[in-house]
Backbone as JSON, one array per atom type, in Angstrom:
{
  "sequence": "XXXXXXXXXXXXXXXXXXXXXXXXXXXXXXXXXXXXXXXXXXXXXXXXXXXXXXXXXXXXXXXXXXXXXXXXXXXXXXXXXX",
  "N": [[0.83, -1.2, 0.0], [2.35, 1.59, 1.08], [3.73, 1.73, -1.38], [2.26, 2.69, -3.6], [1.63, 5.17, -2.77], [3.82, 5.92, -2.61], [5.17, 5.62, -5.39], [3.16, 7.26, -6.88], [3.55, 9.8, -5.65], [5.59, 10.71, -6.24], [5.41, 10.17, -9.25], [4.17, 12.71, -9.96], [6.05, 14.81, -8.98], [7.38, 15.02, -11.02], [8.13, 16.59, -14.59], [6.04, 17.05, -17.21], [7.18, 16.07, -19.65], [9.26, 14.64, -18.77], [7.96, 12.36, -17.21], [6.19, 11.52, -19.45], [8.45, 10.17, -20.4], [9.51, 8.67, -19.15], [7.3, 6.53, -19.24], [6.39, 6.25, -21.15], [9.14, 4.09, -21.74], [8.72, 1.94, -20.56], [6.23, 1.07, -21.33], [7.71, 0.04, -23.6], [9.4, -1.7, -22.54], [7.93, -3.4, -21.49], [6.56, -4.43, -23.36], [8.41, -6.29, -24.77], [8.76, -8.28, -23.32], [10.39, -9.6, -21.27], [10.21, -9.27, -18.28], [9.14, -10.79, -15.55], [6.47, -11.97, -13.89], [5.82, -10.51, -11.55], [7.86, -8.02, -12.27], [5.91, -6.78, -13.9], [3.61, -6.44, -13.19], [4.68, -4.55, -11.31], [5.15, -2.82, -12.69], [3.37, -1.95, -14.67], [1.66, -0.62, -12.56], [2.84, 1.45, -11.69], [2.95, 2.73, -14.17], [0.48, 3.15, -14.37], [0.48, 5.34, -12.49], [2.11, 7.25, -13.51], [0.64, 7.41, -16.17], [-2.09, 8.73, -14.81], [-0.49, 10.9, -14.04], [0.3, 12.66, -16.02], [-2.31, 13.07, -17.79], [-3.35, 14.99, -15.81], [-1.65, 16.83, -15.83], [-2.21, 17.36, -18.62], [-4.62, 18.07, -18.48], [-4.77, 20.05, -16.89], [-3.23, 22.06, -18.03], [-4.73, 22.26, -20.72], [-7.3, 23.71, -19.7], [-5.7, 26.29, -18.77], [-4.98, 27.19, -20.95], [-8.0, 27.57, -22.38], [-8.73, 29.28, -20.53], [-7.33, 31.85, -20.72], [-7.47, 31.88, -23.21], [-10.53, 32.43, -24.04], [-11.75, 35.09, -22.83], [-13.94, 36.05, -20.29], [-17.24, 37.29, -21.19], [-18.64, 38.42, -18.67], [-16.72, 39.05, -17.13], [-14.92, 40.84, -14.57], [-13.4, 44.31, -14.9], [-10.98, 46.68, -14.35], [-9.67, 50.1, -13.56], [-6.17, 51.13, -14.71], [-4.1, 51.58, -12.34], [-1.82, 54.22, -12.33]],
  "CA": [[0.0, 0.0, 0.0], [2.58, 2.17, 0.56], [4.05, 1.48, -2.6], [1.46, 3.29, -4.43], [1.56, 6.42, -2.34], [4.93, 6.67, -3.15], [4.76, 5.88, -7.11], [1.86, 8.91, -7.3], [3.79, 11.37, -5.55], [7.2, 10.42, -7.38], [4.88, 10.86, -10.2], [3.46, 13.93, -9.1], [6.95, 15.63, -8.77], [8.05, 14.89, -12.04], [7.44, 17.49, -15.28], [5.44, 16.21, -17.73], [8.32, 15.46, -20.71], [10.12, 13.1, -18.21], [7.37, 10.93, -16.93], [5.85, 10.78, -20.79], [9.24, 9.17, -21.45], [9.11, 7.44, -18.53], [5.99, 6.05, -20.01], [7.24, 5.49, -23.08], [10.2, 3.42, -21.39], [8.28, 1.33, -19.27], [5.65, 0.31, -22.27], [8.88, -0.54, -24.43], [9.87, -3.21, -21.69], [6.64, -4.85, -21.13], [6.01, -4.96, -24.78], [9.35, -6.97, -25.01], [8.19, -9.62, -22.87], [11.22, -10.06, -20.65], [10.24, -9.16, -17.15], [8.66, -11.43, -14.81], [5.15, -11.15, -13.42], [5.65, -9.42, -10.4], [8.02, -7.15, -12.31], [5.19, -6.48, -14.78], [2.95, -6.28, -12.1], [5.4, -3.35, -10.71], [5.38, -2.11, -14.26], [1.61, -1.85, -14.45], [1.32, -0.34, -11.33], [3.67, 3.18, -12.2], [2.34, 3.34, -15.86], [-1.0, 4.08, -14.25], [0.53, 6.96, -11.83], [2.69, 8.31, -14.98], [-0.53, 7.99, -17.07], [-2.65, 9.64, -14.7], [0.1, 12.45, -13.99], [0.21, 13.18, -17.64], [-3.29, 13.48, -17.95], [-4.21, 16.03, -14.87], [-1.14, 17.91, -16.51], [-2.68, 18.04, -20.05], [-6.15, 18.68, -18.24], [-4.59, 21.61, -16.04], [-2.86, 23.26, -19.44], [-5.65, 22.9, -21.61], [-8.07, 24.83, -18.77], [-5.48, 27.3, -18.8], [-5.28, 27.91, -22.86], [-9.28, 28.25, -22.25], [-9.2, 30.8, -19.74], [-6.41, 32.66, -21.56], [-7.86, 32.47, -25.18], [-11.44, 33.11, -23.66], [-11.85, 35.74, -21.91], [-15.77, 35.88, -20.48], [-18.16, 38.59, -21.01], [-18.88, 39.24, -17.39], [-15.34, 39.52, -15.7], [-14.73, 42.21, -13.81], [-12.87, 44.88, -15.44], [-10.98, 48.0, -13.36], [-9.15, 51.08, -14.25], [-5.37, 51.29, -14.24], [-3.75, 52.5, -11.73], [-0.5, 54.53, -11.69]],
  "C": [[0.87, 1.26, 0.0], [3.01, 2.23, -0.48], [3.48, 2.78, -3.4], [1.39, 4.38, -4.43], [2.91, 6.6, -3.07], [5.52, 6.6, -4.33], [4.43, 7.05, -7.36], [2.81, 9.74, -7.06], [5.53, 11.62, -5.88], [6.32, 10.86, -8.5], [4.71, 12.16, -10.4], [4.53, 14.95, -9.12], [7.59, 15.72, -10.3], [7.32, 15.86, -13.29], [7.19, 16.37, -16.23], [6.3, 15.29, -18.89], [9.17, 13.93, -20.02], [8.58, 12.06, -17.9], [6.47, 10.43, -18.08], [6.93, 9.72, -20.96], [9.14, 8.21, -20.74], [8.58, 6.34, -19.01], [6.28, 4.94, -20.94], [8.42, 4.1, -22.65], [9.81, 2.24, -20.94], [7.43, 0.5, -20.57], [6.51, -0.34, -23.23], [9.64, -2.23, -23.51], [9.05, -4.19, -21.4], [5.89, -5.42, -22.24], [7.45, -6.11, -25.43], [9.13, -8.4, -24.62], [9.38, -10.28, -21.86], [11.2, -9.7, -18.95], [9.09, -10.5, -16.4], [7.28, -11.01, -14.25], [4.81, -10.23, -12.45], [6.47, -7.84, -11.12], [6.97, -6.19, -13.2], [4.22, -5.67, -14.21], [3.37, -4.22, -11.54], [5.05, -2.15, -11.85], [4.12, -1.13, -14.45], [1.88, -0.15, -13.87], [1.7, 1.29, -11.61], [3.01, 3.25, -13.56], [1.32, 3.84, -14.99], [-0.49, 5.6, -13.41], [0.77, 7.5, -12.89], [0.92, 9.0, -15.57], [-1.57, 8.96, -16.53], [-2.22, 11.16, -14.33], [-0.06, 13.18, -15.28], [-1.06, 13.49, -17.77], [-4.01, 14.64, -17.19], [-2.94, 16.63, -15.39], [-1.71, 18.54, -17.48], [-3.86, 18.58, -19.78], [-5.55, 20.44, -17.71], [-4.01, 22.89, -17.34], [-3.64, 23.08, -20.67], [-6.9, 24.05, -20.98], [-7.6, 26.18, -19.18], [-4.93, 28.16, -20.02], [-6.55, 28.39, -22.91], [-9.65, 29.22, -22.01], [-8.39, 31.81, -20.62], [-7.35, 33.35, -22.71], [-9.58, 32.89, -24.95], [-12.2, 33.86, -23.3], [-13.85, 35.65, -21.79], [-16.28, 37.28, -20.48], [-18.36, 38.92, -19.53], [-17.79, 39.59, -16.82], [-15.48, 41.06, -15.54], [-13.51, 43.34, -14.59], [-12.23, 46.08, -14.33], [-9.63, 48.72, -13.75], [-7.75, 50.68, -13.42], [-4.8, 52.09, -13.58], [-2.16, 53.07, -11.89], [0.05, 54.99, -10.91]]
}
């Protein structure tokens, strides 16, 4: 159990370019067919943190292309000050 905690937040620390390759690294070894079941198992287990770090990254920087390239009709607007 801990295990898992500490996968995620190894995940979690990492920018998104490294734990894609990660990714990438990890599906290249289990598509080879040379690890054992527990290491596969292990294998598994981090692809899913990676995959879901990568994904609440790409979620959090497409939000913030939205808000950017969006702007909304109601925001609040207020005079500059110098």
């Amino acid at each position: 159990m801990t295990k898992k905690k500490t996968d995620k937040s190894k995940a979690d620390n990492l920018p998104f370019e490294q734990a894609l390759a990660e990714l990438e690294q990890l599906v290249e070894e289990m598509e080879r067919g040379d690890l054992s079941l527990q290491e596969s198992l292990q294998s598994f287990e981090r692809g899913i943190a990676l995959t879901r770090h990568c994904q609440e990254s790409l979620q959090a920087a497409e939000q913030k292309v939205t808000m950017l390239s969006n702007p909304t009709a109601d925001a609040e607007t207020a005079p500059f000050e110098q």
